[in-house]
Backbone as CSV, one residue per row, in Angstrom:
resi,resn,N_x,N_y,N_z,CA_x,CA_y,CA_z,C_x,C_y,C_z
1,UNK,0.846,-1.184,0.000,0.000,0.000,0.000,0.881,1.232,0.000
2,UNK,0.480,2.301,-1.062,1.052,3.468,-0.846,0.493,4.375,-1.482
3,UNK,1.423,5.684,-1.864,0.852,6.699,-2.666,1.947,6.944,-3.366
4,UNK,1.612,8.136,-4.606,2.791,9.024,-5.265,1.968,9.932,-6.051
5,UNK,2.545,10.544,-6.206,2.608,11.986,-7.458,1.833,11.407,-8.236
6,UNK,0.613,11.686,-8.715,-0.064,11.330,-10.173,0.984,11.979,-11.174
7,UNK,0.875,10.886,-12.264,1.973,11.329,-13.472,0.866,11.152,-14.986
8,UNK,1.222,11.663,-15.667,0.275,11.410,-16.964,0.759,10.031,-17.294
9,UNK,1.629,9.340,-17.426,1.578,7.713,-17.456,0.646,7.119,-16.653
10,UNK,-0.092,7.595,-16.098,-1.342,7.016,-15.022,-2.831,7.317,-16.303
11,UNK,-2.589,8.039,-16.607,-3.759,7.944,-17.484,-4.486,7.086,-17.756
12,UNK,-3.751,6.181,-18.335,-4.410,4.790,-19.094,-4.836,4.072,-17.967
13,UNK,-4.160,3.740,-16.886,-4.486,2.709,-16.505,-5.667,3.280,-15.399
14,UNK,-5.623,4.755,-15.196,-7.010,5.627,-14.239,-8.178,5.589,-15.394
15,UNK,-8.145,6.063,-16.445,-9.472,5.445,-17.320,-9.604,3.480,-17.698
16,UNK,-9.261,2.940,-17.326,-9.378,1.582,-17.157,-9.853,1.334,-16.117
17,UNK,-9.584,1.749,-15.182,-9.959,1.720,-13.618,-11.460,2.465,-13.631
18,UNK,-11.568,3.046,-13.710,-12.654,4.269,-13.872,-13.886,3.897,-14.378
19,UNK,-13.221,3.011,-15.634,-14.938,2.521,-16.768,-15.013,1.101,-15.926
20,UNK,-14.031,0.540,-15.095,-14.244,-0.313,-14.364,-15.018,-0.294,-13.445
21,UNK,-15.088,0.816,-12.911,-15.385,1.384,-11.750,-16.963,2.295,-11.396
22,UNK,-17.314,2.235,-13.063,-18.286,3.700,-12.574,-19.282,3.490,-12.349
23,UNK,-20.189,2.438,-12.196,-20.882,2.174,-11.364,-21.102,2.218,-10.399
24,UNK,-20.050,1.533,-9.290,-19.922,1.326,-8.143,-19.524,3.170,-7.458
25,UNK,-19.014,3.787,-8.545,-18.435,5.590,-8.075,-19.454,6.268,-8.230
26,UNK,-20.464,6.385,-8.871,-21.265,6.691,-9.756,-22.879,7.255,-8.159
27,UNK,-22.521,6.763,-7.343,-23.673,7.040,-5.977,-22.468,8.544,-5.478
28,UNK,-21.389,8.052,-5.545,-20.347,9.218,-4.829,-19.795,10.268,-5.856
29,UNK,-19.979,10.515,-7.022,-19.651,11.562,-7.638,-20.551,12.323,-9.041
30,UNK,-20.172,13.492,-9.068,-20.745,14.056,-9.752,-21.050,13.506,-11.385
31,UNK,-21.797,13.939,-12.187,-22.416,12.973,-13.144,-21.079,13.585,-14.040
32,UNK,-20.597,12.509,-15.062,-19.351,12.823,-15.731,-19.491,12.257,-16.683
33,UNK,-18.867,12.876,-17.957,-19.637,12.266,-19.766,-18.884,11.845,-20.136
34,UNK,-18.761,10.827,-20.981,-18.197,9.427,-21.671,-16.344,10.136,-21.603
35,UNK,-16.234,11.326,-22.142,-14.899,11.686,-22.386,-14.146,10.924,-21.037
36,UNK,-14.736,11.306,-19.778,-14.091,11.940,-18.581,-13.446,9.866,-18.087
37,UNK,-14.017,9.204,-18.934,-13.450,7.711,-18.738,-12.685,7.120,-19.817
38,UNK,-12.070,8.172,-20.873,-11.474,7.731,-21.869,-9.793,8.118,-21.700
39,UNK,-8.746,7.506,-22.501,-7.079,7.862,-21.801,-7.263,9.491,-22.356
40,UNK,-7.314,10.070,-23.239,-7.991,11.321,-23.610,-8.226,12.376,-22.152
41,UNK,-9.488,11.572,-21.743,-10.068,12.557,-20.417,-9.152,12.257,-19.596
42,UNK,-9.069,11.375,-19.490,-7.699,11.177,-18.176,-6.399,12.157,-18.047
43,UNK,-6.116,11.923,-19.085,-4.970,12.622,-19.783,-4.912,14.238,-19.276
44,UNK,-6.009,14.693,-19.749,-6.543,15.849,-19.717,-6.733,16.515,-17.970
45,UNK,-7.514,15.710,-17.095,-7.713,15.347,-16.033,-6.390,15.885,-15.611
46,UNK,-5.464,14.395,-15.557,-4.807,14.684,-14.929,-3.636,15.658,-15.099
47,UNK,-3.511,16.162,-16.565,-2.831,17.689,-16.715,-3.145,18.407,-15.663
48,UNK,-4.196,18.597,-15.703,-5.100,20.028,-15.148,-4.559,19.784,-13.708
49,UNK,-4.713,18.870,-12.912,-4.238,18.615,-11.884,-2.565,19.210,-11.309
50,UNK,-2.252,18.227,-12.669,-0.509,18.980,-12.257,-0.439,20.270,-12.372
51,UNK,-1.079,20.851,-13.299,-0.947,22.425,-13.451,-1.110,22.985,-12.623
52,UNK,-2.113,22.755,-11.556,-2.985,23.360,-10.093,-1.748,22.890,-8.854
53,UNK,-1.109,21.502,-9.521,0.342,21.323,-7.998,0.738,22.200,-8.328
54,UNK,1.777,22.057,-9.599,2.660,23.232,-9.708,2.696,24.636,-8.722
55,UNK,0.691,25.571,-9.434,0.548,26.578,-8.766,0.418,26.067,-7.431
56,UNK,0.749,25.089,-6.625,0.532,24.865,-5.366,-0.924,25.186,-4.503
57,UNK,-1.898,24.548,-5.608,-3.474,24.824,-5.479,-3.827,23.043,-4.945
58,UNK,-2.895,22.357,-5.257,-3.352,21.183,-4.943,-2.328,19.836,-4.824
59,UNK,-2.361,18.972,-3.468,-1.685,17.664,-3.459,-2.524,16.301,-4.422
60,UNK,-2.170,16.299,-6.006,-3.281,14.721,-6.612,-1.842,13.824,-6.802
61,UNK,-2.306,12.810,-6.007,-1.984,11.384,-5.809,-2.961,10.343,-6.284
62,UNK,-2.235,9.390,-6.685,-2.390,8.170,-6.824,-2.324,7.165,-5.504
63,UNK,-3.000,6.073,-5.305,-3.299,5.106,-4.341,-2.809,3.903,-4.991
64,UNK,-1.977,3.192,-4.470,-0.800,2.100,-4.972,-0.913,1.035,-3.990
65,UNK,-1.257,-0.646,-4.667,-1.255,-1.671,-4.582,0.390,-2.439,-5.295
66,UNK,1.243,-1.534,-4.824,2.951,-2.332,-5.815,3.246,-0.793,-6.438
67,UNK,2.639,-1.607,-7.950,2.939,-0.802,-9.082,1.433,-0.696,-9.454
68,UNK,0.232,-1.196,-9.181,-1.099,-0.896,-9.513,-1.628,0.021,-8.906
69,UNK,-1.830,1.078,-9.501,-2.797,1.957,-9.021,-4.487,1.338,-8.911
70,UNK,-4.723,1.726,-7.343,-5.969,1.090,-6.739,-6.837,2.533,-6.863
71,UNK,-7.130,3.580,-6.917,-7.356,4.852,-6.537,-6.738,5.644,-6.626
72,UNK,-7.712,7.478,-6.244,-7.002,8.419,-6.349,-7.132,9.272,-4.751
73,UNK,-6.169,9.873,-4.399,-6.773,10.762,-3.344,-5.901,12.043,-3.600
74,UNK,-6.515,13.523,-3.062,-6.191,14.294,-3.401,-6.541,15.738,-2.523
75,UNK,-5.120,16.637,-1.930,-5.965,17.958,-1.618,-6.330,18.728,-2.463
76,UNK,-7.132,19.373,-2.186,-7.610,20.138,-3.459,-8.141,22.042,-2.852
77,UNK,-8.111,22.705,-3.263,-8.027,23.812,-2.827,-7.466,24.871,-1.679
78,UNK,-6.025,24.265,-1.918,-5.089,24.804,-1.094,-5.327,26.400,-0.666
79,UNK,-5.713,26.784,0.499,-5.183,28.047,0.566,-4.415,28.334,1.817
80,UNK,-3.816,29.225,1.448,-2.476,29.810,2.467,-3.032,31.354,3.292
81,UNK,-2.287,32.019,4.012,-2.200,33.266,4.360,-3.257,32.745,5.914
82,UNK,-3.815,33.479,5.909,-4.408,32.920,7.718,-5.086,31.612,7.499
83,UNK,-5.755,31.283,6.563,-6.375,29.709,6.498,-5.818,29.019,6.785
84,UNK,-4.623,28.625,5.514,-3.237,27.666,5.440,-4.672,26.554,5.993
85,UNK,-5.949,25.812,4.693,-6.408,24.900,5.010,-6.552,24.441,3.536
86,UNK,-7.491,23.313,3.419,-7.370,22.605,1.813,-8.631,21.736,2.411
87,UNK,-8.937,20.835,1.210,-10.019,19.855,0.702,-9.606,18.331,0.428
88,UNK,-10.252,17.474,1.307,-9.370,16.183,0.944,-10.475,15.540,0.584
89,UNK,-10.184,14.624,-0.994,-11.193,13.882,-1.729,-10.276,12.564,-2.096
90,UNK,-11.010,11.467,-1.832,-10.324,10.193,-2.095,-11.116,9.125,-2.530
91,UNK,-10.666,8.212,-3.554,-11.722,6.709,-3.774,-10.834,5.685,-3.889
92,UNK,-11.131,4.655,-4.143,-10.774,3.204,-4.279,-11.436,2.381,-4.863
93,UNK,-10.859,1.634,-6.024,-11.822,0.902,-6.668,-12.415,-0.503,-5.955
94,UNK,-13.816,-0.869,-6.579,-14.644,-1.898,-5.621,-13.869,-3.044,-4.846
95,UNK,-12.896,-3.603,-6.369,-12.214,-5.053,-5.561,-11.164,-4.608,-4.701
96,UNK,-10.794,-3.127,-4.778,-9.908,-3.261,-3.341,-10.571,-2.120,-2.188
97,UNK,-12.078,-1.952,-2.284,-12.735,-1.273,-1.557,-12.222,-2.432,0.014
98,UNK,-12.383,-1.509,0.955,-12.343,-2.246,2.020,-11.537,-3.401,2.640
99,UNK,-10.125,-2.576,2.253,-8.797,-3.507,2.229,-7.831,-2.485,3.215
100,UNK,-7.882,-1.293,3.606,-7.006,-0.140,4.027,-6.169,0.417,2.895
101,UNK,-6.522,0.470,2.074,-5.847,1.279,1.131,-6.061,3.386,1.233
102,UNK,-7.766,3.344,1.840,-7.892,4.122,1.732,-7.733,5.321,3.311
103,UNK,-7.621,4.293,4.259,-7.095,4.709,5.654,-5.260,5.144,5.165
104,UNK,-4.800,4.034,5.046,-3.322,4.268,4.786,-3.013,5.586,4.041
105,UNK,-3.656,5.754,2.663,-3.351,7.516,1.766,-4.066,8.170,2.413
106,UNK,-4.993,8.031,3.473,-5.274,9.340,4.144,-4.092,9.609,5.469
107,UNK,-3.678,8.589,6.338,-2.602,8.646,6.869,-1.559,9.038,6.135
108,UNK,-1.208,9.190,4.834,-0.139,9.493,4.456,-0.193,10.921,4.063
109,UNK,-1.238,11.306,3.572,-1.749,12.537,2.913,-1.804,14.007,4.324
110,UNK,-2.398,13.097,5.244,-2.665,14.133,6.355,-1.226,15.083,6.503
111,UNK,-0.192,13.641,6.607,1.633,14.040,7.237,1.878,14.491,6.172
112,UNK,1.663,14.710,4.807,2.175,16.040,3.593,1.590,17.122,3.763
113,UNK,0.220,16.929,4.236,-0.629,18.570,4.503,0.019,18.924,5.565
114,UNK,0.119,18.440,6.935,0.859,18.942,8.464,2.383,19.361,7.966
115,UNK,3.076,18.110,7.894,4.593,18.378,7.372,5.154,19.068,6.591
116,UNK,4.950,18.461,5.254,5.313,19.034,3.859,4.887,20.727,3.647
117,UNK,3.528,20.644,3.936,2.975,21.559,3.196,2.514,22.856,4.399
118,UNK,2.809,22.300,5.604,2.663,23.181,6.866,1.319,23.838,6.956
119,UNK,-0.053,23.056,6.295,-1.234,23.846,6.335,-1.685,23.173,7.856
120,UNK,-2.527,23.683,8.237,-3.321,24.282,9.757,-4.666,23.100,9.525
121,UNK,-5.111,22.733,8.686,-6.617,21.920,8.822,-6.951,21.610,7.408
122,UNK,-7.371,20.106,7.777,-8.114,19.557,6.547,-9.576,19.639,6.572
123,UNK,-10.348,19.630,5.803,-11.698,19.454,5.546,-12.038,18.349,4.336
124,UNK,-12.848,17.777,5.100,-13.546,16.413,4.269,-14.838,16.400,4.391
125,UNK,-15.929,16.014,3.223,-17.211,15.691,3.470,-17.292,14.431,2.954
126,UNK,-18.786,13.629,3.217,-18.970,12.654,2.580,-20.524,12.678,3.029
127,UNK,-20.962,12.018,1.684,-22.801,11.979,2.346,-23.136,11.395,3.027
128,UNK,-24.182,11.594,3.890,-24.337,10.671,4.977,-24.584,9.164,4.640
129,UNK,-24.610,8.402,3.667,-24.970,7.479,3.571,-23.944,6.628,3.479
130,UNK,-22.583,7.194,2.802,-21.420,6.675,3.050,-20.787,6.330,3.910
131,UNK,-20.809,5.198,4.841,-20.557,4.950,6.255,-19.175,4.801,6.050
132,UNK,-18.930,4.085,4.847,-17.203,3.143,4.941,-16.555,4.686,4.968
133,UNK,-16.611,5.992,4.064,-15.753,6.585,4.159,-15.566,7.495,5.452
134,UNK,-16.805,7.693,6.437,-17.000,8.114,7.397,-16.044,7.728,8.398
135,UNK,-16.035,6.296,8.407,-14.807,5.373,9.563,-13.594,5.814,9.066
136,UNK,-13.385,5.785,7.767,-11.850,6.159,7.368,-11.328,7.185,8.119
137,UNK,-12.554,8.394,7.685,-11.965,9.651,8.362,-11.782,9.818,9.794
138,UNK,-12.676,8.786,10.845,-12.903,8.840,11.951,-11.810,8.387,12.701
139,UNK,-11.281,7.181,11.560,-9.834,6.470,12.131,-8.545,7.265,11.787
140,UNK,-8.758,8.525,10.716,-7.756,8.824,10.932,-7.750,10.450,11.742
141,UNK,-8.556,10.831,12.812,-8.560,11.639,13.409,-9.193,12.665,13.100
142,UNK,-9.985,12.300,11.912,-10.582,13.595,11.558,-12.323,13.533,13.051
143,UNK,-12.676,15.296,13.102,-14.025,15.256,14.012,-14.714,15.720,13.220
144,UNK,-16.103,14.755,12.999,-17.189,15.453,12.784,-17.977,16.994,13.003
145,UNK,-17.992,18.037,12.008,-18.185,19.279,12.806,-19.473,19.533,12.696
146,UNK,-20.294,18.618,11.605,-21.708,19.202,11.334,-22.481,18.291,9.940
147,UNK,-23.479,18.788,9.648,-24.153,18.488,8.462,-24.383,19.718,7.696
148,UNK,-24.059,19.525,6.484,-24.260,20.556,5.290,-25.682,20.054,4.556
149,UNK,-26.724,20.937,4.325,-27.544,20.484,3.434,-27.153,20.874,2.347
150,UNK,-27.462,19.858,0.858,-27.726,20.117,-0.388,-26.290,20.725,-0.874
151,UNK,-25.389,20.475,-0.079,-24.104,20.391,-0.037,-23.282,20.795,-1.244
152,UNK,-23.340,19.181,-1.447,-22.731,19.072,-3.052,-23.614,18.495,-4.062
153,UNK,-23.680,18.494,-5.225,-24.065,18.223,-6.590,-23.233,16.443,-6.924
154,UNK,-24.202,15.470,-6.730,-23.869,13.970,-6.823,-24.501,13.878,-7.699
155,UNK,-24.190,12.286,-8.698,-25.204,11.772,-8.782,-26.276,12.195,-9.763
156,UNK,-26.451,13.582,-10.044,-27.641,14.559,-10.679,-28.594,14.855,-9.308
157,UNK,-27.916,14.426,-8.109,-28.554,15.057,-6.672,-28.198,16.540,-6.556
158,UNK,-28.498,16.787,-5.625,-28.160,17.570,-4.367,-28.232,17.035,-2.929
159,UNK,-27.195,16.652,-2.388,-26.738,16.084,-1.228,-26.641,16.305,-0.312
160,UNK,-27.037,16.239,0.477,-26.493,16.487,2.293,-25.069,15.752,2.458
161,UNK,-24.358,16.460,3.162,-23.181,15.801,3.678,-22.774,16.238,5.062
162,UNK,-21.663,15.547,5.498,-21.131,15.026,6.855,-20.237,15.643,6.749
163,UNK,-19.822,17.212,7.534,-18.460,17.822,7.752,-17.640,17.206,8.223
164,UNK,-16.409,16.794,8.018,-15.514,16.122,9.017,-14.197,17.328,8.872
165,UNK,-13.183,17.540,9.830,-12.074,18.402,9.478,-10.857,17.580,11.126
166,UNK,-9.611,18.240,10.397,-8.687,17.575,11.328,-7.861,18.770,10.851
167,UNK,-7.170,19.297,12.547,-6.180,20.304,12.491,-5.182,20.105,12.923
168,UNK,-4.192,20.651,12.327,-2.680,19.815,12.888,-2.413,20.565,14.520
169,UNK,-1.498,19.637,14.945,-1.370,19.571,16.331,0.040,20.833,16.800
């Protein structure tokens, strides 16, 4: 189990994973069109991503079984100056749902946001119905701060979700 740097050589094998996958992702994320599962969208995807590390807008990682990428996890809206907080979004595909893959890159991810990256607090949601990712966050120290209605855009929903946040020590 591990993580690394998403690289555009991940492409192929994250749209393989993905059209593998989108069913089972498909309750947890926003509605996404044929491109967004092709090496193309991926490709694209994950440019955009690096472009946003670079500007230091965002930590996107990959979730690693060896050399197989199992998932992605990722901070995402870095900000600095009194915040110094960000956005943590993560999945795992079905056959290695519920293996610790996804406890472990959040344990790893937290110590680049605290360490590396010296930000002050993470923030995570998940809808309430998502229990498995709820424990993840619970095991890795994140506290529940609240419920958001109509939150985020799932699905072709509008969602309620489960604040969770963890501040470094």
């Amino acid at each position: 189990m591990g993580t690394r740097l998403i690289a555009i050589d991940d492409a192929s094998g994250l749209a393989e994973l993905l059209r593998e996958n989108r069913e089972f992702l498909a309750p947890w994320d926003p509605v996404r069109d044929d491109e967004f599962f092709t090496v193309a969208g991926q490709r694209a995807a994950v440019g955009s991503a690096l472009q946003q590390y670079e500007q230091g807008l965002c930590l996107p990682w990959v979730i690693t079984d060896g050399e197989r990428v199992v998932g992605r996890i990722s901070l995402t809206g870095i900000v600095r100056g009194p915040l110094q907080s960000c956005s943590l979004g993560y999945w795992v595909g079905a056959a290695d749902n519920g293996r610790g893959f996804a406890t472990a890159a959040v344990r790893e991810i937290i110590r680049a946001a605290f360490v590396d990256l010296r930000l002050h607090r993470i923030e995570a949601s998940t809808q309430l119905a998502n229990l498995g990712s709820q424990r993840v966050l619970e095991q890795t120290g994140f506290t529940r701060i609240g419920v958001a209605p109509e939150y985020l855009k799932v699905d072709g929903e509008w969602k309620d979700v489960a604040l969770y946040q963890l501040v470094s020590q």
